[in-house]
C-alpha positions in Angstrom: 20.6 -17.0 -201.2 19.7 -17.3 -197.7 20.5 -15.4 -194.5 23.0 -18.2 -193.5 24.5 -18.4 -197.2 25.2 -14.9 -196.8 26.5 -14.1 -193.8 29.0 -17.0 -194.3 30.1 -15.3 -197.6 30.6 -12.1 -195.8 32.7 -13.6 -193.2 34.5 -15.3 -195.8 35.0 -12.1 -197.4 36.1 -10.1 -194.4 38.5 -12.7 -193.5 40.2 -12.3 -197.4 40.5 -9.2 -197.2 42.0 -9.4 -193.7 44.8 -12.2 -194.7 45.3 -9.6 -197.8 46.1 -6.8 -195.3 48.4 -9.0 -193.0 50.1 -10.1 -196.3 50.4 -6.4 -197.1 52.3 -5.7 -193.9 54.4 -8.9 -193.8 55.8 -8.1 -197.2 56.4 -4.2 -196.7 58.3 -5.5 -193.3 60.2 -7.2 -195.4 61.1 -4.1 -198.1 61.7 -2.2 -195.1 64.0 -4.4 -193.8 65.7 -5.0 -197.3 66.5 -1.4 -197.1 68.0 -1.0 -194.0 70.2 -4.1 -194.9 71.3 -2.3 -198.0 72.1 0.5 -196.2 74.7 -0.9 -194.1 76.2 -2.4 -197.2 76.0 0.5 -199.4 77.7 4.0 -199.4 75.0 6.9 -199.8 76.7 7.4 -202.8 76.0 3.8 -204.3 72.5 3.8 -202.5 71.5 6.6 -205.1 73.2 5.1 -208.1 70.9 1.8 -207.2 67.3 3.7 -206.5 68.3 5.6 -209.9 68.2 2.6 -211.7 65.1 1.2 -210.0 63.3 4.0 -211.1 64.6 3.3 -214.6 65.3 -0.4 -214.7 63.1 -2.4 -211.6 64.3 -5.4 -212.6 67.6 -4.8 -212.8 68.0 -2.5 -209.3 66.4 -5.7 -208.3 69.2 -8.5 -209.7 71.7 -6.5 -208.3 70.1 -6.0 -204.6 69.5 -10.0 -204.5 73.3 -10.5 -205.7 74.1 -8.0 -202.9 72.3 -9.7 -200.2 73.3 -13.0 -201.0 77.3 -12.7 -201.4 78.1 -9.4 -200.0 76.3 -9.5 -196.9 76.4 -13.1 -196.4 80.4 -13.1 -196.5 80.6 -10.8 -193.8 81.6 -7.5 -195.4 83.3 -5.1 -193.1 83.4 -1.9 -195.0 80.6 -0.5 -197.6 80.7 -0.7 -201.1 81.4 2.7 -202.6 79.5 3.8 -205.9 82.9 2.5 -208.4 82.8 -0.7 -206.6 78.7 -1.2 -207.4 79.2 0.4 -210.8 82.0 -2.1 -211.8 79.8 -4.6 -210.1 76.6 -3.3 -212.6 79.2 -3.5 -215.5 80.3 -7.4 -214.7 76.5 -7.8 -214.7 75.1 -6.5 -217.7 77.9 -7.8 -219.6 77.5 -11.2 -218.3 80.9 -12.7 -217.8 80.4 -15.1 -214.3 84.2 -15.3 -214.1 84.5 -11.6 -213.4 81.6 -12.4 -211.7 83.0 -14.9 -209.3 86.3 -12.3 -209.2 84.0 -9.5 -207.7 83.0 -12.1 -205.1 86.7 -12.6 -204.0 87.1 -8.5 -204.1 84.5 -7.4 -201.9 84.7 -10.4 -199.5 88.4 -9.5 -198.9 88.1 -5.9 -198.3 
């Protein structure tokens, strides 16, 4: 390998590992502001019952976050949701029925 070869593969290198840092601090931006949304939706209560189950159950903590961000949030919700309201919500979830589902939708849109 040449000199030329070489200092194009270490420029090509640096720049990598320069998108992978940007990348890095776009996407914890993004987590960070995930959890302030979820703050203003969730009681502290609630917040704790959710990072309890991330620790345990990622994927999970993670369904339920998405759901909240997509329906809560995006109707509007005016008040938080207290820790029965998200375990109910957990309930509905893991048991799978959508038209209970669908019902939580109405519930916490409304209140």
């Amino acid at each position: 390998m040449d000199g030329m070869d070489f200092n194009a593969a270490a420029q090509n290198a640096q720049a990598t590992a320069q998108n992978k840092q940007e990348e890095e601090a776009k996407r914890e931006s993004l987590m960070e502001a995930r959890r302030m949304t979820l703050r203003t939706l969730l009681t502290v209560e609630a917040q704790e019952r959710l990072n309890r189950i991330a620790i345990v159950k990622p994927d999970k903590a993670l369904k339920i976050e998405n759901y909240l961000l997509q329906t809560v949030f995006a109707a509007g919700r005016r008040n938080k949701m207290d820790d029965s309201e998200l375990k109910h919500l957990i309930e509905v979830m893991s048991g799978g029925n959508t038209s209970t589902i669908s019902n939580i939708k109405v519930c916490c849109i409304i209140r």
